[in-house]
matplotlib code that plots the C-alpha trace (Angstrom):
import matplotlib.pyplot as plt

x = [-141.2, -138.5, -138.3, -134.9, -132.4, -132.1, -129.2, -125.9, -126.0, -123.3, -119.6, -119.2, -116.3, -118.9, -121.6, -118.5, -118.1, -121.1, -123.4, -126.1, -126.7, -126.8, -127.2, -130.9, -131.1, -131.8, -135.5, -136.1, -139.8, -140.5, -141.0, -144.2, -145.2, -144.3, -146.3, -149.1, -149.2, -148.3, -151.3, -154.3, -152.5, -152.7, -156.6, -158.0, -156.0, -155.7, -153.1, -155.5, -157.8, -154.1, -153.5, -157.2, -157.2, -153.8, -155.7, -154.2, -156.2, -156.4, -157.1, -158.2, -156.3, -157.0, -159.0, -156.6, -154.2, -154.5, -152.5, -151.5, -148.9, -145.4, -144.9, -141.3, -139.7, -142.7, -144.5, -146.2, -148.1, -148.0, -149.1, -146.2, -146.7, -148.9, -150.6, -151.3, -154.9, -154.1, -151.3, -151.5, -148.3, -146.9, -144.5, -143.3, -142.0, -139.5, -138.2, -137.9, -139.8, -142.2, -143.4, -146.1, -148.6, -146.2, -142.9, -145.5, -146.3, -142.7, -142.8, -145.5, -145.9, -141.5, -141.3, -137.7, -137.7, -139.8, -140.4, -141.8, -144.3, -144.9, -145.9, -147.7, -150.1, -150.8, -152.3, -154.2, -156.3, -156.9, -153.4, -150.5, -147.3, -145.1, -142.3, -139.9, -136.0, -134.2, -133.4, -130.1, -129.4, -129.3, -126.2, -126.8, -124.3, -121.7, -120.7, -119.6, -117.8, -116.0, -115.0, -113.5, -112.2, -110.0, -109.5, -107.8, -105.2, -104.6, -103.6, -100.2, -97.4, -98.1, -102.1, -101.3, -99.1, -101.4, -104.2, -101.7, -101.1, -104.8, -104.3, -105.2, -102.6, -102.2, -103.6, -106.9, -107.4, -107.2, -109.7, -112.3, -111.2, -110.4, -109.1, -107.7, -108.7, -105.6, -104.9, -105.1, -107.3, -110.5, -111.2, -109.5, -112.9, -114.8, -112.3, -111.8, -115.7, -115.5, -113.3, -115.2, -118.1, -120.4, -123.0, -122.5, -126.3, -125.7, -122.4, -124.0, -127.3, -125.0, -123.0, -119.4, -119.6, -120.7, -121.4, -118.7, -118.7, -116.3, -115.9, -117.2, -120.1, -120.5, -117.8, -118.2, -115.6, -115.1, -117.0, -114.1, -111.9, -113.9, -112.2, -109.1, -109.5, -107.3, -109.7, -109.7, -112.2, -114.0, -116.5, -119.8, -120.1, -123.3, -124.2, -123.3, -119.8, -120.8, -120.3, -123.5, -121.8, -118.8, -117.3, -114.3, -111.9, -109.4, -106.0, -103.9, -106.6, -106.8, -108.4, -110.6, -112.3, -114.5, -113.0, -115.5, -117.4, -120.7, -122.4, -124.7, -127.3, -129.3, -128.2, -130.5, -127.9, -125.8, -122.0, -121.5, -125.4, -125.1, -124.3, -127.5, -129.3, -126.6, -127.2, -125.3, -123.6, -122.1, -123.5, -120.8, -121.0, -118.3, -116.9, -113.3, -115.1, -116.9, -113.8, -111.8, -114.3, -114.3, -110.5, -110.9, -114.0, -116.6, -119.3, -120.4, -122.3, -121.7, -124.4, -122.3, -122.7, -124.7, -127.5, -127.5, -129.6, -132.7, -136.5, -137.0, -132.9, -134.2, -136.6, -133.2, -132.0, -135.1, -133.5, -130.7, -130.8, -128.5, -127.7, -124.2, -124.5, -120.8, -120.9, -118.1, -117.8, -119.3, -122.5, -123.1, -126.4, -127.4, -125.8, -128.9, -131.2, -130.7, -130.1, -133.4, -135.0, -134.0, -135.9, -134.6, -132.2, -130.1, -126.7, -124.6, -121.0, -119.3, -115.7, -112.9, -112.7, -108.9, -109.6, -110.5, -114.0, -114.2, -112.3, -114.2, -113.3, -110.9, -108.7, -109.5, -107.8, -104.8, -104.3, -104.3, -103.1, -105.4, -104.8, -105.2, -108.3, -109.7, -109.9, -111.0, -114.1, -115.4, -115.1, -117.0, -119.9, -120.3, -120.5, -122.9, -126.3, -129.2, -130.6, -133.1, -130.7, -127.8, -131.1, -131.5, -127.7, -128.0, -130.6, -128.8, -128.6, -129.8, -133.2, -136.2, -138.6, -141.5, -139.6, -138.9, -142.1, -141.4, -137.4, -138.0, -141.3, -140.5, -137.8, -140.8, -143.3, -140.7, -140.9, -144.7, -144.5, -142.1, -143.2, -143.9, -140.4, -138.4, -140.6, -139.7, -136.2, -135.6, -138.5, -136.3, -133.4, -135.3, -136.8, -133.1, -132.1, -135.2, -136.7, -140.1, -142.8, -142.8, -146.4, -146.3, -143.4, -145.6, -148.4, -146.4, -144.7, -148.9, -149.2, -146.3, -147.3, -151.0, -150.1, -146.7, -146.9, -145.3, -143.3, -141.8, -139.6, -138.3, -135.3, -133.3, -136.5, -136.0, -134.4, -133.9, -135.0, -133.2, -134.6, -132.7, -134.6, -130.9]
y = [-34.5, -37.3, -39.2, -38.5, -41.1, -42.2, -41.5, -44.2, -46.5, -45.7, -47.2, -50.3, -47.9, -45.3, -47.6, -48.2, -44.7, -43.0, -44.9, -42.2, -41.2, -44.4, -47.5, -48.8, -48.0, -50.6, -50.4, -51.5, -52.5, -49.9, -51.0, -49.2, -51.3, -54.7, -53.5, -52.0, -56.0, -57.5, -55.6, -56.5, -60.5, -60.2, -58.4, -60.9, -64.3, -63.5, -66.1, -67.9, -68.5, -70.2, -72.5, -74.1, -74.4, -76.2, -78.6, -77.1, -77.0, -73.7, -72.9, -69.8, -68.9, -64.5, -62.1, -61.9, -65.1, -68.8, -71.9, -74.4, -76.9, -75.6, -76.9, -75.0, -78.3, -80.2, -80.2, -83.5, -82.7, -79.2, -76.6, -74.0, -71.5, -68.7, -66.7, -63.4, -62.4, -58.6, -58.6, -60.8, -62.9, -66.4, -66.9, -70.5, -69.9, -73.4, -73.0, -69.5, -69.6, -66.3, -64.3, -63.3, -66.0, -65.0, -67.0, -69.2, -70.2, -70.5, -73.6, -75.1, -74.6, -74.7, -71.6, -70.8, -67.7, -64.8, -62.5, -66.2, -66.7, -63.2, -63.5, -66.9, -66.2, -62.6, -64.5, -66.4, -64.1, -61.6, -59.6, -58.9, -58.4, -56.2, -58.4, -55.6, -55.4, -57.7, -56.2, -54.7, -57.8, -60.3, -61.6, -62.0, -64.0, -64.7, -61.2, -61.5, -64.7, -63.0, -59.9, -62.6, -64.3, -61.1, -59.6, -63.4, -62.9, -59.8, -61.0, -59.9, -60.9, -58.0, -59.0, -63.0, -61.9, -59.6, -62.6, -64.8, -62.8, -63.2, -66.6, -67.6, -69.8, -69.1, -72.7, -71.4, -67.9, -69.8, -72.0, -69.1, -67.2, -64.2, -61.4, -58.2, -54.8, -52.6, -49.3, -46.4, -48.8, -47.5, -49.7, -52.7, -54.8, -52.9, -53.3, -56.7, -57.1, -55.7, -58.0, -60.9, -59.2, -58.5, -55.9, -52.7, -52.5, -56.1, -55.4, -51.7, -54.2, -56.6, -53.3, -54.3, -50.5, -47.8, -44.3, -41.6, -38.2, -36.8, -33.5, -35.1, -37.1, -40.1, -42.6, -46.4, -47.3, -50.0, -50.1, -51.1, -49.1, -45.8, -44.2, -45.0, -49.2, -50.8, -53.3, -57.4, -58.7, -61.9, -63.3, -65.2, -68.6, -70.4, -73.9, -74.1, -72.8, -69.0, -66.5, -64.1, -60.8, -59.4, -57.5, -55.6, -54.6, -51.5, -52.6, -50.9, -48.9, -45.1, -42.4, -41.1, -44.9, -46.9, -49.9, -52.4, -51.5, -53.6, -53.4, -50.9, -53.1, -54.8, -57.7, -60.8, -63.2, -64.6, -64.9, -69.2, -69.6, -72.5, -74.9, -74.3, -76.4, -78.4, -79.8, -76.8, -73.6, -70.9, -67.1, -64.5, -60.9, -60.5, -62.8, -62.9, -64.3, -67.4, -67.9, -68.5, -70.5, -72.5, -72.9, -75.0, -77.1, -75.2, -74.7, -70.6, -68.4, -64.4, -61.7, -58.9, -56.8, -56.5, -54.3, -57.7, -59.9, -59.5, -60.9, -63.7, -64.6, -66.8, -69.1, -69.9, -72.2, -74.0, -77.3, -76.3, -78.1, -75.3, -71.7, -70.8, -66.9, -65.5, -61.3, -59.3, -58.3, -54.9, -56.7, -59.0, -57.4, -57.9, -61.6, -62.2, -61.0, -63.1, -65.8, -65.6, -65.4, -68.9, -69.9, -72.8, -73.8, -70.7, -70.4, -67.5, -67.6, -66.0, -64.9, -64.3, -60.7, -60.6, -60.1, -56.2, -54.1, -55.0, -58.4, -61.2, -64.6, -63.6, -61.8, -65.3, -67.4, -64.7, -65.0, -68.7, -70.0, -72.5, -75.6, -73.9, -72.0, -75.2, -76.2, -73.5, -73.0, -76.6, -75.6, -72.0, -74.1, -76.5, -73.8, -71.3, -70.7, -69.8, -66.7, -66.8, -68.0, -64.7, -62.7, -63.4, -63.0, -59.9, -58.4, -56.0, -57.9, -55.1, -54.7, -54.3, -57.4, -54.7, -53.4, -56.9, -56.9, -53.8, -53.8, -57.9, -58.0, -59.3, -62.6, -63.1, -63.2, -65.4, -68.1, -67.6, -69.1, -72.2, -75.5, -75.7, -77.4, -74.9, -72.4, -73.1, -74.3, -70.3, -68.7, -70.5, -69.2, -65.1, -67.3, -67.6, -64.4, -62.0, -64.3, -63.7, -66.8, -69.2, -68.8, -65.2, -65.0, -68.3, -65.7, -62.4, -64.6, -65.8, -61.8, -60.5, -63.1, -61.7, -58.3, -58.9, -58.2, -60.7, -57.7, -57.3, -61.1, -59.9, -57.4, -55.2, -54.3, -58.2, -58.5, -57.4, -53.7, -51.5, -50.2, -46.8, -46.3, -45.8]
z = [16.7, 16.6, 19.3, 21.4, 21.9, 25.1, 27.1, 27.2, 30.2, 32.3, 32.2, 34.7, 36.3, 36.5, 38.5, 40.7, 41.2, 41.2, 42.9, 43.8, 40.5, 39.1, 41.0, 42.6, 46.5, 47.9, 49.9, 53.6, 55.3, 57.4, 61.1, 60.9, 57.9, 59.6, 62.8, 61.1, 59.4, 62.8, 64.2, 62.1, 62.5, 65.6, 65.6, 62.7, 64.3, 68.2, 69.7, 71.5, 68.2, 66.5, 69.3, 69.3, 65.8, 66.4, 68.8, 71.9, 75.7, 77.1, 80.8, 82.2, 85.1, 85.4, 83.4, 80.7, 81.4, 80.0, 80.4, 78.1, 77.3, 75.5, 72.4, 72.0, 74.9, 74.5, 78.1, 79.0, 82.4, 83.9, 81.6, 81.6, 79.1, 79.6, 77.1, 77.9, 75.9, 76.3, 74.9, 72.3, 73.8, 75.3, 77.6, 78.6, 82.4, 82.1, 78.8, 78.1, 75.0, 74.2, 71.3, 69.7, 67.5, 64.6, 67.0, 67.7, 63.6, 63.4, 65.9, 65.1, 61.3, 60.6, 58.4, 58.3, 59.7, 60.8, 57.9, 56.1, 58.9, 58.8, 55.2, 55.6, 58.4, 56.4, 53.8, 55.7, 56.9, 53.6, 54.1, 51.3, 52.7, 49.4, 47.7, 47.9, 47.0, 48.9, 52.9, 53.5, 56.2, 53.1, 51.9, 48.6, 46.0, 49.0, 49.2, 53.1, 52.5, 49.5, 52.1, 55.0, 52.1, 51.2, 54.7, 55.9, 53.1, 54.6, 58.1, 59.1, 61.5, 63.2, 63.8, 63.9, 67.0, 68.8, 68.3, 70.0, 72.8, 73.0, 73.7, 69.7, 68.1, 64.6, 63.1, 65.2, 63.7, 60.1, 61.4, 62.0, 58.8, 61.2, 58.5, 58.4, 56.8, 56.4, 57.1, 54.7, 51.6, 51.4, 48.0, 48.4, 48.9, 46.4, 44.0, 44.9, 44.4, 41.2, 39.8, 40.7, 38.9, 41.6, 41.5, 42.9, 44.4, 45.7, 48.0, 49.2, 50.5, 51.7, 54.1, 52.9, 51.0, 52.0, 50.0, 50.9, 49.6, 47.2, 45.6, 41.8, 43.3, 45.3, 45.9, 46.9, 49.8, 52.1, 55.0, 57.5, 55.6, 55.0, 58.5, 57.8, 58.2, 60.7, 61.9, 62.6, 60.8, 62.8, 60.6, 61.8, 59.8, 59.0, 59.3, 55.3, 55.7, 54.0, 55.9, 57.5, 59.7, 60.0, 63.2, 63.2, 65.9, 65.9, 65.6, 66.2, 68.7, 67.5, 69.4, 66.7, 65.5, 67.6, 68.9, 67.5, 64.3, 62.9, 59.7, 59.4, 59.3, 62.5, 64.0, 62.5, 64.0, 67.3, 66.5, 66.0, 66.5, 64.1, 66.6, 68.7, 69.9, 71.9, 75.4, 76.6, 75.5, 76.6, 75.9, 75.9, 75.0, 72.5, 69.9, 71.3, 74.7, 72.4, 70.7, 74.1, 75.2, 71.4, 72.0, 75.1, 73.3, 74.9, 72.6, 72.8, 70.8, 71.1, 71.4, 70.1, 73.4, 75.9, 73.6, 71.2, 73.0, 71.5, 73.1, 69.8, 70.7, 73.7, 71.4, 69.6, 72.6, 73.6, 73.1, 75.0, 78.5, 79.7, 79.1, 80.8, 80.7, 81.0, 80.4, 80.9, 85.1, 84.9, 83.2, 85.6, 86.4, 82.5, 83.2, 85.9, 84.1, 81.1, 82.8, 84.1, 80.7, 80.1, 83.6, 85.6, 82.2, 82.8, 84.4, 85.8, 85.5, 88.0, 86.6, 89.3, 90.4, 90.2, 86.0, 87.2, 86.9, 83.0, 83.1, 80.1, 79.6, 76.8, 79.7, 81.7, 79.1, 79.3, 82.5, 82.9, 79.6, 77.5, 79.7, 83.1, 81.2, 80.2, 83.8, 85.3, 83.4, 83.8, 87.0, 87.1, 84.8, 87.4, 90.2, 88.4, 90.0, 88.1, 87.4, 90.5, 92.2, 91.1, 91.6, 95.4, 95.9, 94.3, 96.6, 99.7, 102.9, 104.6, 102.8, 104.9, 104.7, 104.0, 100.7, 99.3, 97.4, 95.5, 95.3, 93.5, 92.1, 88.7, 90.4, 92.6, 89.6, 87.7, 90.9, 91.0, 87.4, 87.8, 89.3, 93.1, 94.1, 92.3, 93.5, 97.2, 97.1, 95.8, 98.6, 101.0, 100.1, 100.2, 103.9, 105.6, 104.2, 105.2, 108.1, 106.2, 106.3, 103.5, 103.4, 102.8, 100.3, 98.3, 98.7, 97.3, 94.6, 93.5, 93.7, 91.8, 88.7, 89.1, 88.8, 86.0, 82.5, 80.0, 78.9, 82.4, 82.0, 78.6, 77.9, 80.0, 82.3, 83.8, 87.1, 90.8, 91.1, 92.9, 96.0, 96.5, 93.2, 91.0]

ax = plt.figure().add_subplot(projection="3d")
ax.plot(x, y, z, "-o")
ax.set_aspect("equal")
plt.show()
C-alpha cells in the first residue's frame, strides 16, 4: 500500500494557540529521581571518604560525629564544622555552612551550581544522571528580561504613584525595571513573545504562560494576566544585568486574587542575591522590604516570605561577616531562628513596635521618610543581637530552671558548638536570668549537642521551643 502522507505541521498561530496538542511539554527531574541519585552518592562516596581524599583531618569526637576544619570561611585553628556520619551531613557551627558532600563538591571543586556537582560526582562513582529537556526554573533566550522589559512600559501614573507613596521615587522604580501587568490582557506578553519570535515551549518552561482552558482547546495566556492581571511586576536581576524571577503584587488589591503571585515554578534564587558576598547585608522577607533598604544604600537581599528561605540558602552568605535578619514583626520568631543559622555572624533586627502586629521595613521607611529611614536603620543594625542572643530574650521569664533543658535544647546545642568565649558570654546571660550554675548550663549545653541532630539547626524546626508545648 502507498505510503500516507504525513499530516501538515501546524500554523505558527496554531502552536500559539493550541499548545497541548501541539507543542513539547516540557519534562521535570523527579525529586524521587534526584534522591534516589543523591542516595547511592551518598552510599558509594560517604562524606567523610570526600573530605580525606581532599586532604582534610578528621577527628572523632561521638559515635557518629567528626571534626574538621571549614573550608566554606577557611578555619585556621579550631576545627568548627562537624560532620555528622549518620546522616551523611556537615554543619560548620561559626559560619553557617551545611549540606550534604554534594554542597560540599560545590566548595571545594567550584561547579557552578548544584545540579553540576550533582552530575559530576555521579560520574565519578559509575552513576548517569539523564540529560533531559531543559527544567521549568531555566530562563532560556532572555524570556524573563523580555516580560520586565514589557511590563516596565506598562507602568502607569496610577502605579508610579502608589510606588511613591511607598516611599519609591520614580527615577528608582526605573532603576529596578519594576513593571506593570494590566488589567483585563491576558495575551499581551504572549503576543509580545510571539513577535519577537520566541518559542512557544521555551516561554511555557520559562512560567511567563500558562495553559488555560477554552471551549476549542487549549489557550496560551499570560501568567500574571490569566486572573484578570493587575499585578506590579518586580523583577529579580542577575549579576549580568538579565533578569532570573518575577513577583507580582495586586494592584489595585481585589478580593478574589492573591496579593502576591510567583511563578509556578520553585524558588532557585534570593531576590538581589547577586550582590552577596558583601561584608554585610540585610535579609528581608519581601522584595518591597530589600528595596527600602536598597533606597537608603543598604545592601539587602529578599527571601520571598518567610517559606523561602531554604537550608542550601545559608551557604550563599558564607563570606558575609554579617547577616542582619529584618522579617516582618509577626515573624520575629522565624527572624531568631534564622538568625541563628548563620551562628555568631547573624543579627536580629528589632523593628519599632509602633509599625503594628504586621509592620516591615517598607512601612518603616513610610513612616519616617527616606532620610529619617536612613538613620534609623544604621541605628537598629548597630543595636541587633544575635540570634542566641534574640533566643534567650525570647525564653519566658518565668520558666522553671528544671524545664530549660527541654523548652531550649536546640540554642543550647547551638552554644555547645561555638567556641568557649562565645559559648559563656551567652550561658551567662541564661546564668543571670535562671540563677542556674555555669557549670551545669556548660554541662547541659555539651549535652544538648550530644544528643542534636544536624537536622535540628536547619529550617523552621531551629529555635527556642515552647514550653506550654503550643
Amino acid at each position: 500500500m502507498p505510503r500516507e502522507p504525513d499530516p501538515p505541521e501546524p500554523s505558527a498561530a496554531r502552536q500559539w494557540d493550541y499548545p497541548h496538542e501541539a507543542l513539547w511539554e516540557p519534562k521535570v527531574l523527579m525529586p524521587t529521581a534526584v534522591e534516589s541519585v543523591l542516595g547511592e552518592i551518598r552510599e558509594r562516596l560517604p562524606l567523610t571518604k570526600y573530605l580525606v581524599s581532599k586532604g582534610f583531618k578528621l577527628r572523632q569526637t561521638g559515635r557518629n560525629r567528626m571534626v574538621a576544619l571549614c573550608p566554606f570561611h577557611a578555619d585556621k585553628r579550631r576545627p568548627n564544622m562537624v560532620i555528622y556520619t549518620d546522616e551523611h551531613r556537615f554543619h560548620c557551627y561559626c559560619c553557617g555552612a551545611r549540606g550534604d558532600v554534594v554542597d560540599m563538591a560545590r566548595c571545594l571543586d567550584g561547579y557552578l551550581n548544584f545540579t553540576t556537582a550533582l552530575r559530576a560526582l555521579a560520574a565519578s562513582v559509575g552513576l548517569s544522571l539523564p540529560h533531559g529537556r531543559p527544567q521549568i526554573s531555566e530562563d532560556r533566550g532572555g524570556i524573563l528580561t523580555l516580560a520586565a522589559k514589557l511590563y516596565a512600559e506598562h507602568l502607569g501614573s496610577d502605579v508610579l504613584a502608589y510606588l511613591g507613596r511607598r516611599g519609591f521615587p520614580e527615577a528608582f522604580v526605573r532603576k529596578w525595571r519594576i513593571g506593570y501587568a494590566p488589567q483585563k490582557s491576558p495575551q499581551l506578553l504572549r503576543d509580545f513573545l510571539r513577535q519577537h519570535t520566541v518559542a512557544p515551549e521555551a516561554a511555557l518552561a520559562s512560567g511567563v504562560l500558562i495553559e488555560a482552558g477554552a471551549r476549542d482547546g487549549r489557550l496560551l495566556r499570560d501568567f500574571f494576566g490569566n486572573g484578570g492581571g493587575g499585578y506590579i511586576v518586580f523583577p529579580n536581576p542577575a549579576r549580568d544585568g538579565g533578569i532570573i524571577d518575577l513577583q507580582g503584587r495586586a494592584f489595585p488589591n481585589g478580593s478574589n486574587k492573591p496579593k502576591y503571585l510567583n511563578l509556578p515554578k520553585g524558588r532557585r534564587y534570593l531576590f538581589n542575591e547577586s550582590i552577596v558576598p558583601r561584608s554585610s547585608v540585610i535579609l528581608t522577607e519581601g522584595i518591597p522590604d530589600a528595596l527600602s533598604c536598597l533606597l537608603v544604600d543598604q545592601p539587602a537581599v529578599a527571601v520571598y516570605g518567610t517559606s523561602g528561605f531554604s537550608d542550601r540558602s545559608v551557604n550563599q552568605f558564607v563570606l558575609c561577616r554579617r547577616i542582619y535578619v529584618a522579617f516582618d514583626l509577626d515573624a520575629h520568631r522565624h527572624s531568631v531562628e534564622i538568625a541563628m543559622q548563620f551562628g555568631l555572624r547573624g543579627r536580629v533586627v528589632m523593628l519599632p513596635e509602633s509599625l503594628g502586629r504586621n509592620g516591615d521595613l517598607n512601612d518603616f521607611l513610610m513612616q519616617r521618610g527616606a532620610a529619617s529611614f536612613s538613620n534609623d536603620l544604621t541605628q537598629l543594625l548597630q543595636t541587633a543581637d544575635t540570634g542566641y542572643g534574640a533566643a534567650i530574650n525570647e525564653l519566658p521569664t518565668d520558666l522553671q530552671p528544671y524545664d530549660l533543658f527541654e523548652s531550649a535544647t536546640s540554642l543550647l546545642a547551638a552554644l555547645g558548638a561555638v567556641d568557649p568565649i562565645s559559648r559563656d558570654v551567652y550561658l551567662q546571660r541564661l546564668h543571670v536570668k535562671y540563677g542556674i550554675a555555669m557549670d551545669t548550663l556548660r554541662d547541659a549545653a555539651r549535652e544538648a549537642l550530644f544528643m542534636t541532630p544536624s537536622t535540628t539547626f536547619s529550617g523552621t524546626s531551629l529555635g527556642v521551643a515552647d514550653p506550654t508545648g503550643h
